[in-house]
Every structure is written in structure tokens, then in C-alpha cells.
DOFI-933102 format. One line per field, with one value per residue (C-alpha): residue number from 1; z, x, y. Coordinates in steps of 0.2 Angstrom, whole numbers. Last residue first. Example, Ala and Ser with C-alpha at 12.3 -4.5 7.8 and 13.67 -1.06 7.14 Angstrom:
# residues 2
i	[2, 1];
up	[36, 39];
east	[68, 62];
north	[-5, -22];
***
This chain:
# residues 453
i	[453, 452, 451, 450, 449, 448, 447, 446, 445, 444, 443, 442, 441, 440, 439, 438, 437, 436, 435, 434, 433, 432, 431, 430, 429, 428, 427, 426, 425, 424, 423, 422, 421, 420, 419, 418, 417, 416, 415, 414, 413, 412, 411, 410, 409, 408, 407, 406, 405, 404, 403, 402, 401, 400, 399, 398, 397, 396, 395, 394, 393, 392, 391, 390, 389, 388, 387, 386, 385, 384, 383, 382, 381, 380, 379, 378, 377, 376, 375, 374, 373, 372, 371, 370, 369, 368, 367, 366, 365, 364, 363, 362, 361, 360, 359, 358, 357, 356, 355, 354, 353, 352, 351, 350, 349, 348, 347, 346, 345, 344, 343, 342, 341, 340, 339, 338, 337, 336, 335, 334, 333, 332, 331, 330, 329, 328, 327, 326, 325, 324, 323, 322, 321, 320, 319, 318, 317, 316, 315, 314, 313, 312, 311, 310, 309, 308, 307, 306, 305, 304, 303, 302, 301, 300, 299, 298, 297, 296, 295, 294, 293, 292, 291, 290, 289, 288, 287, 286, 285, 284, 283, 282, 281, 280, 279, 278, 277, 276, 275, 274, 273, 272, 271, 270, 269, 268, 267, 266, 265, 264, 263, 262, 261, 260, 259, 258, 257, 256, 255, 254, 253, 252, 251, 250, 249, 248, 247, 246, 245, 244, 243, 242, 241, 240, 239, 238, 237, 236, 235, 234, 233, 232, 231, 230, 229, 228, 227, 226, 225, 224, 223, 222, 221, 220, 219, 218, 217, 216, 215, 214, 213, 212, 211, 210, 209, 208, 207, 206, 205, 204, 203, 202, 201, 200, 199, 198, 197, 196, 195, 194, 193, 192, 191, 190, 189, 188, 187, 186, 185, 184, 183, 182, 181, 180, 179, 178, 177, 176, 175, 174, 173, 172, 171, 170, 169, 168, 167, 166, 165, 164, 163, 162, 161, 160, 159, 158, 157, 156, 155, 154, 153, 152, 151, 150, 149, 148, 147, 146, 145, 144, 143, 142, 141, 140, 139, 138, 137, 136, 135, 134, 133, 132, 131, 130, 129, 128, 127, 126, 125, 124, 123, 122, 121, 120, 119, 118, 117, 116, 115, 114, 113, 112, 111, 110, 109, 108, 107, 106, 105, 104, 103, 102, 101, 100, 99, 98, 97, 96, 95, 94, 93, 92, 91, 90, 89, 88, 87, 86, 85, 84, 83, 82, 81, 80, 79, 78, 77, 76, 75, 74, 73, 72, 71, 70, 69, 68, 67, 66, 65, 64, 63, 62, 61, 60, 59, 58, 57, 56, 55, 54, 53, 52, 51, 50, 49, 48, 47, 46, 45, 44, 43, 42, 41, 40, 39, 38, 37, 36, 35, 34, 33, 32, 31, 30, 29, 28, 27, 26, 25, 24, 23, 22, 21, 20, 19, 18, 17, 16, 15, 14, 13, 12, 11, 10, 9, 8, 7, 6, 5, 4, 3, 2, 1];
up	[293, 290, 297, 303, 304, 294, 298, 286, 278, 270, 251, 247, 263, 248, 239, 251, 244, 251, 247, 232, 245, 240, 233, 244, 253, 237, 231, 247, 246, 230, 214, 204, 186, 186, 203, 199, 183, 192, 204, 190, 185, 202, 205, 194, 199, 217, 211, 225, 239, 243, 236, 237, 233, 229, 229, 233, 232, 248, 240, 257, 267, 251, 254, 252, 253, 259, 257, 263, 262, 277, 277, 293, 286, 298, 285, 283, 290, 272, 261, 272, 269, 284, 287, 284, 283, 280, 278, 279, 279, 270, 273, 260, 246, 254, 264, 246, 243, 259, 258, 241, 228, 212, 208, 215, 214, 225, 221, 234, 229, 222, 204, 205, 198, 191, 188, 180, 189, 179, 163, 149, 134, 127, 110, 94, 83, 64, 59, 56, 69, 84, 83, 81, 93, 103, 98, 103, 120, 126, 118, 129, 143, 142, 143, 157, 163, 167, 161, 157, 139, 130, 141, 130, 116, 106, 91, 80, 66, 78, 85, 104, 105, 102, 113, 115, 131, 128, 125, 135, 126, 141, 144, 165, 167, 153, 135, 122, 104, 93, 81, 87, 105, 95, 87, 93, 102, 117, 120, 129, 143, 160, 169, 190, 201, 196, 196, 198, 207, 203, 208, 226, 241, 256, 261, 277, 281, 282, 265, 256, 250, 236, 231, 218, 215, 220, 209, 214, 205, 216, 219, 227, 238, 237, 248, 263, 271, 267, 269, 265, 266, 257, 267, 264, 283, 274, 258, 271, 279, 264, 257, 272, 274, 256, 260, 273, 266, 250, 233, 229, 236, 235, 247, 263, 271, 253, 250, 244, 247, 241, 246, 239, 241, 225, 225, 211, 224, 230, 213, 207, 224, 222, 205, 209, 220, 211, 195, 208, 215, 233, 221, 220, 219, 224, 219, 226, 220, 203, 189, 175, 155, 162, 147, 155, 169, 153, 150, 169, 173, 175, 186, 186, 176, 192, 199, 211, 211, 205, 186, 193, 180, 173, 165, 147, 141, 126, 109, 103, 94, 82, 66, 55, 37, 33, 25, 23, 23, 21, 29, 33, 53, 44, 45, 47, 40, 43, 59, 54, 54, 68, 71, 66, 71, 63, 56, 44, 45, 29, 39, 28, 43, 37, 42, 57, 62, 55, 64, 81, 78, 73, 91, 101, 93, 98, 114, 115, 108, 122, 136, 130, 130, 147, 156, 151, 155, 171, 177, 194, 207, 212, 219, 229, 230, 239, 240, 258, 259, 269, 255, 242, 251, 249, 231, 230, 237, 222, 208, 212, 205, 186, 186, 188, 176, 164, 173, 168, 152, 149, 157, 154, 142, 123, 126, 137, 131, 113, 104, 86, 92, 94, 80, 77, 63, 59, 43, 40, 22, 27, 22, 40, 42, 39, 52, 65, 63, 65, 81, 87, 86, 91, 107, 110, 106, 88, 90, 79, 70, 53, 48, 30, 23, 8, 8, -4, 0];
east	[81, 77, 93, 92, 102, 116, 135, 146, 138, 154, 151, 133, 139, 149, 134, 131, 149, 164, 175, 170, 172, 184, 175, 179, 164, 152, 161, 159, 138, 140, 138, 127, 132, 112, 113, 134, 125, 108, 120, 126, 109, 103, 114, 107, 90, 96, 98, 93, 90, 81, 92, 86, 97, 91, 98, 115, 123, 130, 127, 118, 113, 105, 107, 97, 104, 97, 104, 94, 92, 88, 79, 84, 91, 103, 114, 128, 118, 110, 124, 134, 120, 107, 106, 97, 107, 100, 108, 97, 102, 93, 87, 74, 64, 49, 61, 67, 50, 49, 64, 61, 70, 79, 83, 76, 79, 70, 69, 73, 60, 48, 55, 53, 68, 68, 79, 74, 81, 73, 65, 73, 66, 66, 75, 75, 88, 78, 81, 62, 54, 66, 76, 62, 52, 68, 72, 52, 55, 70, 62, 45, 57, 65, 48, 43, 27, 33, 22, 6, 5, -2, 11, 26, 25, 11, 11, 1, 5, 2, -14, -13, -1, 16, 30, 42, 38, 21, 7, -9, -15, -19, -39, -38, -42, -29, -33, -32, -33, -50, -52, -67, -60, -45, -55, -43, -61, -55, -37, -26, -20, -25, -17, -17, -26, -17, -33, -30, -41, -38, -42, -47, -59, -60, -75, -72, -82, -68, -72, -71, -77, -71, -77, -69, -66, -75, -90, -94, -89, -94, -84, -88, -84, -65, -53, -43, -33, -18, -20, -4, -6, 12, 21, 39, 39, 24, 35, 50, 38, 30, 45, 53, 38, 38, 57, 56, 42, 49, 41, 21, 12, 18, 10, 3, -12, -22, -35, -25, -27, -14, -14, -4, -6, 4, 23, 29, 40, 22, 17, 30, 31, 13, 16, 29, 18, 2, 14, 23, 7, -5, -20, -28, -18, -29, -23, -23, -15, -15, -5, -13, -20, -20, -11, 2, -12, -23, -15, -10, -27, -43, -56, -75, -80, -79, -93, -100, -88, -90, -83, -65, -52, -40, -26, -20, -9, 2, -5, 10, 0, 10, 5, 15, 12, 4, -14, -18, -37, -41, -58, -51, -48, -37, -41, -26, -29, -17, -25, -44, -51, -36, -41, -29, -30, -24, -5, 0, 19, 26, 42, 59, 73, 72, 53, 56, 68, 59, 43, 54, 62, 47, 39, 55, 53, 35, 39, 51, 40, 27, 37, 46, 27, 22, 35, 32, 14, 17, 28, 34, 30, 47, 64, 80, 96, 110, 120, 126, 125, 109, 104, 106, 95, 79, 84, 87, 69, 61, 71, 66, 50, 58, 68, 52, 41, 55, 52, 36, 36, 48, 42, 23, 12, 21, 38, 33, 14, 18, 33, 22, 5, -14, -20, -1, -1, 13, 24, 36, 42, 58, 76, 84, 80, 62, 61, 73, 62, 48, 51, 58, 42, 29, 42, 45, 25, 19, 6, -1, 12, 11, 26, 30, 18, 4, 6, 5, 0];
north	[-9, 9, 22, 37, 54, 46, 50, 56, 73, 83, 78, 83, 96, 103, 112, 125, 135, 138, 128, 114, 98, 84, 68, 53, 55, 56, 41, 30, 36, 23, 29, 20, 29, 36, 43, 52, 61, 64, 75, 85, 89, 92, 105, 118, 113, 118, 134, 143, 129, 112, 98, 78, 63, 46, 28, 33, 14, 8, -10, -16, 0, 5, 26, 40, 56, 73, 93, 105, 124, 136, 155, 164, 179, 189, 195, 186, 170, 171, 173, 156, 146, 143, 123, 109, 92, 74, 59, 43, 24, 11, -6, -12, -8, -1, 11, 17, 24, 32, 42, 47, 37, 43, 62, 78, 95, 111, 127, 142, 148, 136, 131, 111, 102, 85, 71, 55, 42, 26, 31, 25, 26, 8, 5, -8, -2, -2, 14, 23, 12, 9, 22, 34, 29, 30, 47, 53, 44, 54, 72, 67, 62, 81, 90, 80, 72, 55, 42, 50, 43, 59, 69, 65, 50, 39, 24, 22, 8, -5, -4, -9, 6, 7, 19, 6, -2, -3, 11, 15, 32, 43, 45, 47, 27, 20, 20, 9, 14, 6, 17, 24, 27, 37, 51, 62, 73, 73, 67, 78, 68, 76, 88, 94, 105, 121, 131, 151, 161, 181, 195, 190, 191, 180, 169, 157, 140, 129, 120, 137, 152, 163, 180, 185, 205, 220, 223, 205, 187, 173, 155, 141, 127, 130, 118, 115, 102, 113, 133, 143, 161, 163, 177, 172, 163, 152, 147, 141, 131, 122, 118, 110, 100, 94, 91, 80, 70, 65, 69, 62, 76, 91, 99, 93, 87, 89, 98, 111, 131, 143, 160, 176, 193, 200, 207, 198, 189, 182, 179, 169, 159, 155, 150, 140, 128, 125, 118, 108, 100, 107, 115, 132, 148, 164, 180, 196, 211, 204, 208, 217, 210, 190, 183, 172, 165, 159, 141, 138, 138, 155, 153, 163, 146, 137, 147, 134, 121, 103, 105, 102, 110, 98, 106, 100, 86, 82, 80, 68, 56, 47, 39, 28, 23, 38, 45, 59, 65, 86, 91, 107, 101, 88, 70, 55, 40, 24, 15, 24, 43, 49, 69, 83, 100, 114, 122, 110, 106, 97, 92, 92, 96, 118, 115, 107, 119, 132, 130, 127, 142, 152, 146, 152, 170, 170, 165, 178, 192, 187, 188, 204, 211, 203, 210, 229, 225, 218, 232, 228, 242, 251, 244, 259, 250, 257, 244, 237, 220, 223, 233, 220, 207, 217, 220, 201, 199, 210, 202, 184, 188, 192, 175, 164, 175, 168, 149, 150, 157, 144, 128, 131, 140, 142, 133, 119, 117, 115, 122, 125, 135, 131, 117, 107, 95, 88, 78, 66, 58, 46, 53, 52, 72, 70, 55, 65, 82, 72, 63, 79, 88, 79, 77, 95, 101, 101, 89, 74, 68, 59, 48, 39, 52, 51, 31, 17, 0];
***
């Protein structure tokens, strides 16, 4: 049979993306459909203006911190508006590089949505059919949104927050996960009242104890209205702002309520239930080891499958799709100690085992340090970072390693380097210390504050 495409993606986010630019590049014929904008959710909506309005609310507690080192700094209102303009010429920027990348590799990009007809059809939002010998879905995630609360539609998600047309002087930030988290530190340091309710006992559920707890406290000394074990019942919209009460019987007025309660697969309406495409209990596309569905010429990458939702994991599983379809070497993308860096402030990385998930493995040991860096004790500031290994008591092996502190996302890079080799809690010890700086007590910390037998 013969074909319109070797390769049809469906998405234009970092893994649609790169599985097509590889095929195209390799010779085969590749094209995409993206419906909203080329770079997908990380480049468009998440990690990168996030992490840019990230940078621009640190500026306000660095001023602070510059005066008590001396400098005569004087800090006025942030500019939203000025922000939001360069914001939106360097995503616009970063989308034309991703359209000419892929263009410049050989993609046929068709900018609307694509639906599946059958296992080789693909229908365009025009009424176009192509056909291909492969298909991938790559249409990533998108927030979920409770339906349950009274005046839900008052809210706004992580897809609107960029586009707001002012900066709030009081927002409301709903839910307890990462995405939850740093947007309550953004706004804080942007200088809004900020308050974060989750239902939950604690955020961040999922990471290790000690440091969601450490998290939580450092963000309620900056002035975070934390409320945990609490959530919205409803939400009214008055001449003077949002009034939202909740589970604990209080109403309190904001500008803005923000829902980061989670993602779900981005599925609806693919057409995939009436070809017959698995999917799991929240709609992701069930795929096996190497990225195929239960029809074989589809296959899916990135947040669509719900396996780890990272940007980088997507890019790892698009190259091995493509290793394994388009050049014949039969890959697994590898998703064992993954690190991962939450941007709270300080930020917190991660790589490998909580402390209670290595516990259910077996006998570990526990070293732990929390202390005030040598920049903040200079000036009286009582904020403190931590350092945490985990470590199998029977093949010494650091089995997880935890950063809270500024830049902590820097360090956990390196740190996923030594995880991911098996280095054993010997090899941290016999590495000399970096002097001065918080990142040595990685090195310094020789005696465990508990063990698990």
C-alpha cells in the first residue's frame, strides 16, 4: 500500500516535534499537525514562560538582600505590562524556531488539528485525509479544571495566567502539586497577596516528606497564606473581585483564582475510541515499552501517555520511537532516575527514591542536613536549604538525593550524573568539597540521621 507520509504527527510540542524532525532528516516523508502553536505546552504555556516569570519575582527579594549588603538600591512596582510584551515576543521567537527547524529538517507542517479517521488515516480540521504509514499522537496534556464548584468558570489555569491584562493584587492559587507551588512563589515575589489552598495534608504530594515539609515552611515565613486540608466550595464574581469560600467556612476576596489542580492527557475529540486505541483510566494512550499502542502503526510520546510528565522524557521517548521504527535499533526510553527540579523559591531537585520509597525496598540509611547558607547567615536571614541522601545499606549505592535551595536545579543535573552511574555514598565521601559553597555538605555529611532496617 502506498502512503501520503511515512510519519504523521499529531502535535507540535518537543516530542511531536523531534520525532519528525529526525524522520524527515533520515530521508523518510514526515509531517505535523499542530492546531494552537508550534513548541507545545513547554515553550508556549509552561516551562519557559514559567520559569522567565520565575527570574523576574526573584528580583524583588534580591533587592531586599542588596541593601543589607550594603548597596543602595531603591525597587518600584513591577511592570506587568512591560513584562508581558518581551514575554510574548520571546515565545513568539521560540515558536518560529521550532517552525523552522522542522521545516528547514523536511516536515510538511499543517498548522490545525488533526483527528485519527482509521489506523493509517489521518483527517485535517479542513476536511483534508492523509494518509501515513505511521502515526503518532504527541498532543500532550492539558489542565484539569473540577466541574464541582459553584462558579468554576470565574477561574482561570495555567493556560490563561500568562495573558492576564494586570498583575493581581490578590490571587488565589488552588491545588497542593509543583505547578500549584511555583506559582505561588511567582506571585508572592511579584509582589501580590498570595494564598494557596490544597485539600491535601501537605503539598507536594508524591516527593519526600522531609522536603515537602521543608518547602511548605520556608514558603509560609515568605508570606504565602498557606491553607492545606482546605478547599474551594464556590466562587462569586462582585463589583469588587472573587469572592471565594471554602471548605472551612471562610470567604475571602481575590483578583484572581488560579486552578493548578493537575493535567489530564489531551485526547478529546482524537477520534482514538473509534479506532479502537487503548486508554488508561484518566484517557492517556496506553502504549508498551516502546511507545506502540494496541494498533500497531500508531504509536504515542510525551504527556499523552502519562508516564513521566517532562519536557525532556517526551524528547528521550520521541528518539527512541524513532530508533526503533524509522532505523531499525529496537530502543526503550529509559525512565529510571529521572531528575527533576521544581522552581519554588529556593527550588527544590530531585533524583531517584524518596525516603519512603526506598524504605519499601529495603534497609537504607538517611543523611540529611538543613542549614542557613553562608549569604544568608551574613545577613541575619533565617531561610535554610537541605541537602538529603538516600542510601541501600547493602550495596552503599545513593539511591536518591534531594536539594532544597537557590539553584538547586542547577545542582541536580550534575547529581543525576553520579545517581544514574550507581555511585555509592563512598564516592560522594571521597570527593573533596567545592569551598565555600552549600553544595559541599553533598560531600561533608558522614554520619546518617536514621537508618530503616
Amino acid at each position: 500500500m502506498t502512503f501520503d507520509f511515512d510519519l504523521f504527527v499529531i502535535g507540535g510540542g518537543s516530542g511531536g516535534v523531534r520525532a519528525a524532525r529526525l524522520t524527515a532528516a533520515g530521508g523518510a516523508k514526515a509531517a505535523l499537525a499542530e492546531e494552537f502553536r508550534m513548541g507545545g505546552t513547554c515553550v508556549i504555556r509552561g516551562c519557559v514562560p514559567k520559569k522567565l516569570m520565575v527570574f523576574a519575582s526573584q528580583y524583588s527579594g534580591a533587592a531586599v538582600e542588596a541593601a543589607s549588603y550594603g548597596w543602595d538600591i531603591s525597587i518600584g512596582d513591577f511592570n506587568w505590562v512591560s513584562f508581558q510584551a518581551r514575554l510574548k515576543a520571546e515565545l513568539s521567537r521560540l515558536e518560529a524556531i521550532y517552525t523552522k527547524n522542522a521545516g528547514n529538517a523536511g516536515v510538511e507542517i499543517f498548522h490545525q488539528r488533526a483527528t485519527v479517521k482509521d489506523a493509517h488515516t489521518v483527517v485535517l480540521a479542513d476536511g483534508t485525509e492523509v494518509t501515513a504509514k505511521h502515526i503518532l499522537i504527541a498532543t500532550g496534556g492539558t489542565p484539569f479544571v473540577p466541574q464541582n464548584v459553584s462558579g468554576i468558570e470565574h477561574a482561570i489555569t495555567s493556560n490563561e495566567i500568562f495573558d492576564i491584562p494586570e498583575l493581581p493584587k490578590r490571587i488565589l492559587i488552588v491545588g497542593g502539586g509543583y505547578i500549584a507551588s511555583e506559582f505561588a512563589c511567582i506571585f508572592n515575589g511579584l509582589g501580590a497577596e498570595t494564598s494557596q489552598y490544597y485539600r491535601g495534608a501537605q503539598i507536594l504530594r508524591g516527593f519526600d516528606d522531609e522536603a515537602r515539609g521543608h518547602i511548605a515552611e520556608v514558603i509560609k515565613e515568605q508570606g504565602i497564606h498557606l491553607h492545606t486540608g482546605t478547599d474551594v466550595e464556590s466562587i462569586a464574581k462582585q463589583d469588587d473581585g472573587l469572592h471565594v469560600t471554602s471548605t472551612d467556612g471562610n470567604t475571602k476576596v481575590f483578583d484572581v483564582v488560579l486552578y493548578a489542580t493537575g493535567r489530564t492527557p489531551k485526547v478529546d475529540g482524537l477520534g482514538l475510541e473509534a479506532v479502537g486505541v487503548a486508554q488508561g483510566r484518566s484517557g492517556e494512550v496506553v502504549v508498551d515499552d516502546y511507545s506502540q499502542t494496541n494498533i500497531p502503526s500508531i504509536y504515542a510520546v510525551g504527556d499523552v501517555t502519562n508516564r513521566i510528565q517532562l519536557t525532556p522524557v517526551a524528547i528521550r521517548e520521541a528518539v527512541a520511537f524513532h530508533e526503533t521504527v524509522f532505523k531499525g535499533n529496537p530502543m526503550k526510553p529509559d525512565h529510571a532516575n529521572v531528575p527533576s527540579a521544581i522552581f519554588t523559591q529556593p527550588e527544590y531537585g530531585a533524583v531517584g527514591l524518596s525516603e519512603e520509597q526506598a524504605r519499601e525496598e529495603g534497609p537504607v540509611e538517611v543523611y540529611s542536613a538543613a542549614f542557613r547558607p553562608m549569604q544568608n547567615a551574613f545577613i541575619e536571614k533565617n531561610e535554610r536549604v537541605m541537602f538529603k541522601l538516600i542510601v541501600c545499606v547493602n550495596t552503599r549505592k545513593v539511591l536518591g538525593c534531594h536539594i532544597i535551595a537557590p539553584h538547586a536545579g542547577e545542582m541536580i543535573q550534575f547529581a543525576g550524573v553520579a545517581v544514574k552511574m550507581g555511585a555509592t555514598k563512598e564516592d560522594f565521601d571521597a570527593t573533596v568539597a567545592v569551598h565555600p559553597t552549600m553544595a559541599e555538605e553533598i560531600v561533608l555529611m558522614k554520619e546518617p540521621v536514621r537508618v530503616h532496617n
